[in-house]
N, C-alpha and C positions, 0 to 999 in steps of 0.2 A: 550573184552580185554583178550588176551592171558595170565593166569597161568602163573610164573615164576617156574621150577621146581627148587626142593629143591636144588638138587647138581649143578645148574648152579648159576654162579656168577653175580649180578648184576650192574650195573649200579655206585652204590656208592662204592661195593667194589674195583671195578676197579679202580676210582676215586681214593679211600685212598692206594692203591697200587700205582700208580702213582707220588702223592702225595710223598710217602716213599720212594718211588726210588732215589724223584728227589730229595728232602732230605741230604740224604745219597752222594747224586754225591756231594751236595753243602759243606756237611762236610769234606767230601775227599780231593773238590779240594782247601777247605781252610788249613787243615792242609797241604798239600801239598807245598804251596806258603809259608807257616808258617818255611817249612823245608829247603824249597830252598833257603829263605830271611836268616836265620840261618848259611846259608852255604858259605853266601857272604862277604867279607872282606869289609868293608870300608874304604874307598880311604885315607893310610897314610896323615896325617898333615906332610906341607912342615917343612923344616929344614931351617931355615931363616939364623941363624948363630950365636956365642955363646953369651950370656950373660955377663954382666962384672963383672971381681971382684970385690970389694972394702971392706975396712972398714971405717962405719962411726957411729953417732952416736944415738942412739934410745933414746925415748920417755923417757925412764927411767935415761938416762944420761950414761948409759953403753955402752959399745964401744958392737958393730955388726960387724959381719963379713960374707959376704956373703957365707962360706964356711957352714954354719948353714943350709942354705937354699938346700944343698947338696941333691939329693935324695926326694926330696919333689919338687911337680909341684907346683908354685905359677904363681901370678898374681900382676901384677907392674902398680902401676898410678904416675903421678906425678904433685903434689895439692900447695895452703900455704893457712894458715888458715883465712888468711884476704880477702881473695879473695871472693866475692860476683856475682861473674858468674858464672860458670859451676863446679866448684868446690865441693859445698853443694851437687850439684845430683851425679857428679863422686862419694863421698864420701857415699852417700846414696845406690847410684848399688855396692859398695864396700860392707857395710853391709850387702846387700841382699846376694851377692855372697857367703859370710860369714856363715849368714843362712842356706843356699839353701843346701851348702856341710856338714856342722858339722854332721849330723847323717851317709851320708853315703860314706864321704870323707874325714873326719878328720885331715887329713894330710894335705891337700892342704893348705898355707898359702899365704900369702897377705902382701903389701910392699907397703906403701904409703912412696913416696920422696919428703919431701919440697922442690921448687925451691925459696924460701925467707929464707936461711940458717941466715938472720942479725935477722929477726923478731922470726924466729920460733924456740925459742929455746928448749929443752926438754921439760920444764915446760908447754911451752904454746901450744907444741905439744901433751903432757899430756891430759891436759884440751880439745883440739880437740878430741883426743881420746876417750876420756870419753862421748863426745857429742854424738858418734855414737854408742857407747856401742860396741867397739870394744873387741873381745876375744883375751886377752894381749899373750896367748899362740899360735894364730895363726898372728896376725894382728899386724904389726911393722908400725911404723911412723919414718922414718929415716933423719936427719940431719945431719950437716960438714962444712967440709970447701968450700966455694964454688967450690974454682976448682975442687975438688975431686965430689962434685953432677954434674958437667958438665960433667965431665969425662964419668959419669956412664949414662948422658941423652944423651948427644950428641953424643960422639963417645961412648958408649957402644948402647943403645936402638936405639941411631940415629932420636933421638924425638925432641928436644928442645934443648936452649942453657939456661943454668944456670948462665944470668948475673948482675942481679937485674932489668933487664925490666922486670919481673912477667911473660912473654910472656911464654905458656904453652899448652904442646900437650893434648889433652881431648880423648886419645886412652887408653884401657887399654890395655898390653902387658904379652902375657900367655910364662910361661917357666916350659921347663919340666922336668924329674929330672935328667937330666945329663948337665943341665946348659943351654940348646938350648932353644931358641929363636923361638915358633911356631905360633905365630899370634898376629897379632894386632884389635881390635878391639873398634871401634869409638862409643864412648858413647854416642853420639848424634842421633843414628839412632835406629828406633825402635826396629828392631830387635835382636840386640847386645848382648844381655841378652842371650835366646837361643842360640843364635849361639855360645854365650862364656862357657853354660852352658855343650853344645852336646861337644866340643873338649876337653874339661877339662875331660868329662867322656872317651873319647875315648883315652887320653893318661892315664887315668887309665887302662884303658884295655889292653893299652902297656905290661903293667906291666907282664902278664901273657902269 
């Protein structure tokens, strides 16, 4: 067997050079991708169309005016507390939603509308409130006159008719802070959570 001399490189160090090199390309070509992805916009949320005024009347018995909600992205459902279908879990992803923002969204509030305005009066919409452990500073429960909640499902959201048939859209509806109207999404579907979670952060990023 032939000696390796001193000053020639063997076998393993070429390896571990190797090794390092390729290393190094894999570092590069991740920060790389890292800076390019960085660089890319993501594709504006459409503009569906505005939001509707109204005044009606909240949990607390105190008259709401949608002008409150001015400059704050929320998220609109519309429930009544007797309701024993889809209601409890809209109301439940409402709380999550709740959650999910307070530390790094604070602002974002939430607007449940009764479509049973004879049953659900403040009091009883109170006590719904409280069921979910709603944060009374971001999270309203809104009631009225019927016509004025139809106003705001039907021809405002374009959801549902508010006539005492209970009949009720299970979509939640995102609005951002200049009163627009940027998605809808169906609470029924697994995904909904995420996808409500991603757009809500990216009209904060409007912001700047």
């Amino acid at each position: 067997m032939k000696p390796q001399n001193r000053g020639e490189a063997g076998p393993d160090v070429d390896r571990r050079s190797w090794l390092s090199a390729r290393f190094a390309g894999i570092v590069w070509a991740s920060a790389m991708s890292a800076l390019l992805a960085s660089c890319v916009k993501p594709t504006p949320l459409a503009v569906l169309w505005d939001a509707p005024q109204f005044t009606l009347v909240s949990e607390t018995g105190q008259a709401f005016d949608s002008h409150s909600l001015d400059g704050h992205i929320w998220v609109a459902d519309f429930i009544y507390t007797t309701c024993d279908g889809p209601c409890p879990m809209m109301s439940t992803h409402m709380r999550r939603l709740q959650d999910q923002t307070v530390a790094e969204y604070p602002d974002v509030r939430f607007v449940s509308f009764t479509v049973d305005p004879k049953h659900d009066t403040p009091p009883v919409l109170a006590q719904y409130a409280a069921r979910y452990k709603r944060d009374p500073n971001r999270w309203f429960f809104l009631t009225g006159d019927e016509a004025a909640l139809n106003d705001v499902s039907l021809k405002g959201f374009k959801l549902n008719s508010v006539d005492g048939s209970m009949m009720h859209s299970t979509r939640f509806a995102l609005v951002d802070r200049q009163r627009r109207i940027r998605g809808f999404y169906l609470t029924s579907e697994d995904d909904f959570m995420p996808k409500l979670m991603h757009d809500i952060r990216q009209l904060e990023r409007e912001q700047t």
